[in-house]
C-alpha positions in Angstrom: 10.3 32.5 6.9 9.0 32.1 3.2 5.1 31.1 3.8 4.7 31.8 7.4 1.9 34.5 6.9 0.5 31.4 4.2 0.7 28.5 6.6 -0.8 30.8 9.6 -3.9 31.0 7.2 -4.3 27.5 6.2 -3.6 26.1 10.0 -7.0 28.9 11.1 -9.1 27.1 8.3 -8.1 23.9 8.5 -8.5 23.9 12.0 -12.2 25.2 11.3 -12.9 22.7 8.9 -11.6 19.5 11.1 -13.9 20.8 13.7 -16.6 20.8 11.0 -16.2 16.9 10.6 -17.5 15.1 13.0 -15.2 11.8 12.8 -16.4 8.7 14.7 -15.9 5.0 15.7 -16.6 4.3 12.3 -13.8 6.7 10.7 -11.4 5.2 13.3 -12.1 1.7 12.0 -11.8 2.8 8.5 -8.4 4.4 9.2 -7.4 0.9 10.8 -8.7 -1.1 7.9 -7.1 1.4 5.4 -3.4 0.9 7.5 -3.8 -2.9 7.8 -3.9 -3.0 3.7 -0.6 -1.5 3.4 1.5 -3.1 6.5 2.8 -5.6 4.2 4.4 -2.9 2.3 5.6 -0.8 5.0 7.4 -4.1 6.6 4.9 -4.2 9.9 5.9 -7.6 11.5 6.2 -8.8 14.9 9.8 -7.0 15.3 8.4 -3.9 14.1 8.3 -0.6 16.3 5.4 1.5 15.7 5.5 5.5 16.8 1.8 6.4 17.5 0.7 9.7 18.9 -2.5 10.9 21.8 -5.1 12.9 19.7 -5.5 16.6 20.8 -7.8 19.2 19.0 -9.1 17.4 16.6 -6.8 14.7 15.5 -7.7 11.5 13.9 -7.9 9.0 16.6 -5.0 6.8 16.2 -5.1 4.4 19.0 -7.6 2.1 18.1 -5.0 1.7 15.0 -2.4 1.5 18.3 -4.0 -1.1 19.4 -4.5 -3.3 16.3 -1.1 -3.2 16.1 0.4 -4.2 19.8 -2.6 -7.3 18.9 -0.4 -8.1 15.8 2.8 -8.1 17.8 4.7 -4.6 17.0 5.9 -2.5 19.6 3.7 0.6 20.1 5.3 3.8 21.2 4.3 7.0 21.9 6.4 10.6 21.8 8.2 12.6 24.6 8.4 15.8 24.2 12.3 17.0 25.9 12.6 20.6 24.3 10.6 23.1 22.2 13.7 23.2 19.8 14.2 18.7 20.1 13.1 15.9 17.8 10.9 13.4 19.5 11.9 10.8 21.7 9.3 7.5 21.8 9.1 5.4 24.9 6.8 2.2 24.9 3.3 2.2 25.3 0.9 -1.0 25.6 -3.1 -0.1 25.3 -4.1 0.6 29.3 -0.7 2.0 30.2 -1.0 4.8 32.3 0.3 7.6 30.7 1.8 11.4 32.1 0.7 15.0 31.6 2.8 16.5 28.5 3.3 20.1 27.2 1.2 21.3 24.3 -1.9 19.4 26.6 -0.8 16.1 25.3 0.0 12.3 27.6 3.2 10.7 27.2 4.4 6.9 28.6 5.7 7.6 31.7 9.5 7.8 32.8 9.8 4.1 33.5 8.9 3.0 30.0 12.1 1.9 27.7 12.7 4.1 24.9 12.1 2.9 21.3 13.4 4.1 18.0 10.3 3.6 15.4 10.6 1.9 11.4 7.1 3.6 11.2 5.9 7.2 12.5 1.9 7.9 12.3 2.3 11.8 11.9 -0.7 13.8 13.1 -1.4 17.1 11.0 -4.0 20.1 10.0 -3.8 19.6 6.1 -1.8 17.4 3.2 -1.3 17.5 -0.6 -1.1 13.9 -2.6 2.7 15.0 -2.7 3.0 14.1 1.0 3.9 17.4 2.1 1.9 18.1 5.3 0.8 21.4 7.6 1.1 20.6 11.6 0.7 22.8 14.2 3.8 24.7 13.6 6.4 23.9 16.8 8.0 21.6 13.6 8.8 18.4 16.1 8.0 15.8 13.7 10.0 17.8 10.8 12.8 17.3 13.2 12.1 13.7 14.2 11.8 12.7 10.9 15.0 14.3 9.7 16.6 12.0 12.3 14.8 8.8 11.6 15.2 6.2 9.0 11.4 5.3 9.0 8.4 5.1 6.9 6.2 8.1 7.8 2.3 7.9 7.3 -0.2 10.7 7.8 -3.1 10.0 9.9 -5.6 12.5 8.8 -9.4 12.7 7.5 -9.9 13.1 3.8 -11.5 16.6 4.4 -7.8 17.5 5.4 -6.6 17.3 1.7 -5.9 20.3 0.3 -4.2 21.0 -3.5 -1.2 22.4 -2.4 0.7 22.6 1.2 2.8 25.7 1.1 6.6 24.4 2.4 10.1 25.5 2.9 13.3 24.2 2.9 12.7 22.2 6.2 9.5 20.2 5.7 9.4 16.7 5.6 7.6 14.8 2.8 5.4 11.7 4.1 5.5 8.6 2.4 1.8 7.8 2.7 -1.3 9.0 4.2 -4.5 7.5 5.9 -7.8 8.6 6.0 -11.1 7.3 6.6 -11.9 6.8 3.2 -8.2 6.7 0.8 -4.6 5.5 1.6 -2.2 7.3 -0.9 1.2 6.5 -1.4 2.8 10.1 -1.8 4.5 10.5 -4.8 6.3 13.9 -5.8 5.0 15.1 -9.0 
């Protein structure tokens, strides 16, 4: 795999760095606020379905954005993780719902939750470029999902996540925007 030894680097140091910033209420809110000013564009509405994710290690804190969101009337979903080797399934999720244990030390909705197939995916990830090209943790689920999916996909990040350059292959999936506490970009290959 061109750039494995590359992204195995970047991944160690940008998980060093995001444990470096301390990101708080106050980031959160800024992420919401930052969203909110593009939902127009990305069509958020009442009949809109909304793919969120549950932080782990580190990642910006989307559910208070989550929750913003099931208050304006889209449907919030969360990921299922089926297979090592699947895309993503979403099943509903309301703030308060209980929620089930999930590999990689996740929570997913639980089995009595309908499904839902999302116009917008929040992607969680280690590091971006301005081009929209983004570093996850490397079990390429969201590259798969995304493949799948006619939706808008927006990084949720912090802005110490920016880096010049992602390295990529073949398989990696460009975002169309991402968040952070202080910028939202609109991705744009150069």
């Amino acid at each position: 795999m061109p750039f494995a030894r590359e992204k195995a680097r970047l991944r160690k140091a940008m998980r060093v760095r995001r444990a470096a910033f301390v990101g708080g209420r106050d980031d959160a809110e800024r992420i919401v606020a930052n969203f909110i000013a593009v939902a127009e564009t990305l069509g958020i509405s009442r009949e809109t379905v909304v793919a969120g994710y549950w932080p782990i290690g580190g990642e910006a804190d989307v559910r208070p954005l989550l929750a913003k969101l099931s208050d304006m009337g889209a449907t919030c979903v969360l990921p299922v993780i089926e297979g090592s080797a699947q895309a993503l399934r979403f099943r509903e999720w309301r703030p308060g719902d209980q929620l089930g244990d999930a590999p990689l030390g996740t929570r997913q909705p639980t089995a009595d939750k309908p499904w839902g197939i999302p116009d917008v995916v929040l992607v969680p990830l280690l590091a971006f470029d301005a081009r929209g090209y983004r570093l996850g943790q490397g079990g390429g689920y969201y590259d798969r999902t995304l493949t799948g999916l006619s939706a808008f996909s927006v990084g949720i990040a912090y802005s110490c996540q920016q880096v010049s350059e992602v390295p990529r292959d073949a398989h990696d999936r460009r975002l169309d925007w991402i968040v952070t506490e202080q910028a939202l970009i609109e991705a744009k290959e150069e």
